[in-house]
C-alpha distance (Angstrom), angle and dihedral (degrees) to the residues before:
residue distance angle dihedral
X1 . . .
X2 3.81 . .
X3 4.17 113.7 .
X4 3.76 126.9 37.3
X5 3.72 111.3 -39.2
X6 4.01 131.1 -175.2
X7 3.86 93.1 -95.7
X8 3.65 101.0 41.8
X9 3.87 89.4 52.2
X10 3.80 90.9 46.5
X11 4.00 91.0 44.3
X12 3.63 85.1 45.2
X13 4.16 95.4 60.5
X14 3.25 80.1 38.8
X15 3.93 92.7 61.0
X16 3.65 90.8 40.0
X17 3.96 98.5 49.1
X18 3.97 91.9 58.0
X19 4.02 86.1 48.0
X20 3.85 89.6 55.6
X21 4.22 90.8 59.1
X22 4.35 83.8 51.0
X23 3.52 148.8 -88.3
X24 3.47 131.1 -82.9
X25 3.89 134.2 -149.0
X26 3.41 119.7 -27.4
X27 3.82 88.8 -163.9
X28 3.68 83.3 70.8
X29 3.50 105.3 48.6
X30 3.71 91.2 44.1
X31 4.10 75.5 73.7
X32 4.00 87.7 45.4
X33 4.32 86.6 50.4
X34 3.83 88.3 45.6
X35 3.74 96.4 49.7
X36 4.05 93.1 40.5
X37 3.68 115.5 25.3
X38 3.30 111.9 15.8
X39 3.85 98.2 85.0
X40 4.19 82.8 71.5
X41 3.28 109.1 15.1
X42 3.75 128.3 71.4
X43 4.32 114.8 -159.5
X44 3.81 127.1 155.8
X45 3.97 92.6 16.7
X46 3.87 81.8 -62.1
X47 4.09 130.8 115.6
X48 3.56 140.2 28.6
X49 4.24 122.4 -64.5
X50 3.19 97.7 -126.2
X51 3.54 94.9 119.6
X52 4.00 120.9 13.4
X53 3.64 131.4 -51.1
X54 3.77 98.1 -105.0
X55 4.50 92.9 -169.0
X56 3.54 79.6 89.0
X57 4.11 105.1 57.7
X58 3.49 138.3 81.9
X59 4.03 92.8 -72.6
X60 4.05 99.2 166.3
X61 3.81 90.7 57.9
X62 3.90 107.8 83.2
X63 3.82 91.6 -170.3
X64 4.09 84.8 66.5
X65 3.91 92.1 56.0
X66 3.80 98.6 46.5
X67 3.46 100.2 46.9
X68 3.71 89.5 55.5
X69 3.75 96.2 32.1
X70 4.39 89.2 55.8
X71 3.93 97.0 24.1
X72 3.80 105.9 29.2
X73 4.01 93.1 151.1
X74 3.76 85.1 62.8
X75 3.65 95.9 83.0
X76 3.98 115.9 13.2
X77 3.65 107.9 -174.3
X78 3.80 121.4 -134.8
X79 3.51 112.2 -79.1
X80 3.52 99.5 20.7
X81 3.72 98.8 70.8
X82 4.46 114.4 129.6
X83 3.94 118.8 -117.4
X84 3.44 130.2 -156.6
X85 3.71 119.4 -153.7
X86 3.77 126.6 -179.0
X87 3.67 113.7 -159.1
X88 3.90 126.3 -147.2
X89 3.61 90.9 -114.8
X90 4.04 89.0 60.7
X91 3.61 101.1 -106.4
X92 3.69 123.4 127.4
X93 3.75 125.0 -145.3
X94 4.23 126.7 -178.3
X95 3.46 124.3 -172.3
X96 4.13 140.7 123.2
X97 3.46 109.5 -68.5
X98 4.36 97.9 -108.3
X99 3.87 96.2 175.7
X100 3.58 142.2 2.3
X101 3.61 140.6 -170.9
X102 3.94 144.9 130.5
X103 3.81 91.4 -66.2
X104 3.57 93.4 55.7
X105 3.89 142.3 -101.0
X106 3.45 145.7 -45.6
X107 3.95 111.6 -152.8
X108 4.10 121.6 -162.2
X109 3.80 114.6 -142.3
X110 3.71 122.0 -146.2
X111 3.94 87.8 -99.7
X112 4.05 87.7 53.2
X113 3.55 99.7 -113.7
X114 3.87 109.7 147.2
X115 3.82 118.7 -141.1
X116 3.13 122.1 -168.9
X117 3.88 120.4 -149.3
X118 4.10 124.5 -177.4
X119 3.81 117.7 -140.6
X120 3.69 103.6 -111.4
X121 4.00 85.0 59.6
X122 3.82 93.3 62.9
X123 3.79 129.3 90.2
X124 2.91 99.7 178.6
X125 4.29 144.0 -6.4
X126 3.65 126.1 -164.3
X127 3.91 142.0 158.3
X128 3.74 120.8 -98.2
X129 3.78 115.4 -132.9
X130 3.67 89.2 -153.7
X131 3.93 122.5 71.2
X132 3.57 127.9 -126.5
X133 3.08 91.3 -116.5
X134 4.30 126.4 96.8
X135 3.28 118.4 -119.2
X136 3.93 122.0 -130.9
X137 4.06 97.6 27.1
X138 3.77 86.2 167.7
X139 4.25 94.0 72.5
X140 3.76 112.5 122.7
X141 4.07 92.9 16.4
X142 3.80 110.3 123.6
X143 3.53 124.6 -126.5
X144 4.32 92.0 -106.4
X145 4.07 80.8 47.3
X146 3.92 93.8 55.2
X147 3.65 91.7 42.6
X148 3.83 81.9 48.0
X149 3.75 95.1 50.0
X150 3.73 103.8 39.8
X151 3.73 86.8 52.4
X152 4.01 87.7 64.0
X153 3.45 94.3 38.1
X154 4.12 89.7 51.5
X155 3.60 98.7 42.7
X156 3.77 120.5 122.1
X157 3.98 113.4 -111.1
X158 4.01 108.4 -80.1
């Protein structure tokens, strides 16, 4: 389910709870950030921008990153939003809307791929509610490799 649901909350606290007691090595999780979020997510001067910078945010406050690690349609910044567009000949494309003009579109999927799609092709072109992003990205990590990853993710700008 999109949104805040009883086991993302709980998994959440959970999360946060094993933060409290320290982090760990953010040598590590620089592995974890590699492996999970770099594909999208540019932080450091490192990654891809297909989803926002994220050296910019409020990294120290662990309540920022799981919100938006467990519920990332929540909040879809500007930009970054999903489209759906179903073209006359039946096929259906998603992507982040890269460009835009009277000709038509060119959409970015999550791998960065840019297709470009002319206006008389299109049926139709709407917004998806739901970001690109999947939600829980921290499944399978071990406690030691949260501790490891939210230390990365948390550190202060070298």
């Amino acid at each position: 389910a999109t949104g805040p649901t009883e086991a993302k909350e709980k998994e959440m606290a959970r999360i946060k709870a094993g933060l409290k007691t320290g982090l760990g090595d953010a040598a590590k999780g620089k592995l974890q950030f590699t492996a999970r979020c770099a594909i999208c997510h540019k932080l450091f001067d490192e990654g891809n921008v297909i989803g926002p910078d994220l050296t910019g945010y409020d990294r120290t406050n662990p309540d920022f990153w799981l919100d938006n690690i467990f519920n990332p349609s929540l909040e879809i910044r500007e930009g970054y939003g999903n489209y759906i567009v179903k073209l006359k000949n039946g096929q259906m494309l998603t992507g982040i809307m890269d460009a835009q003009d009277a000709s038509g579109i060119v959409l970015k999927d999550i791998a960065g791929n840019k297709t470009p799609v002319k206006q008389a092709e299109i049926e139709k072109l709407e917004a998806s509610p739901v970001s690109l992003m999947p939600e829980s990205l921290t499944t399978g990590m071990s406690d030691a490799d949260l501790k490891d990853f939210f230390s990365y993710l948390m550190r202060p700008p070298q």
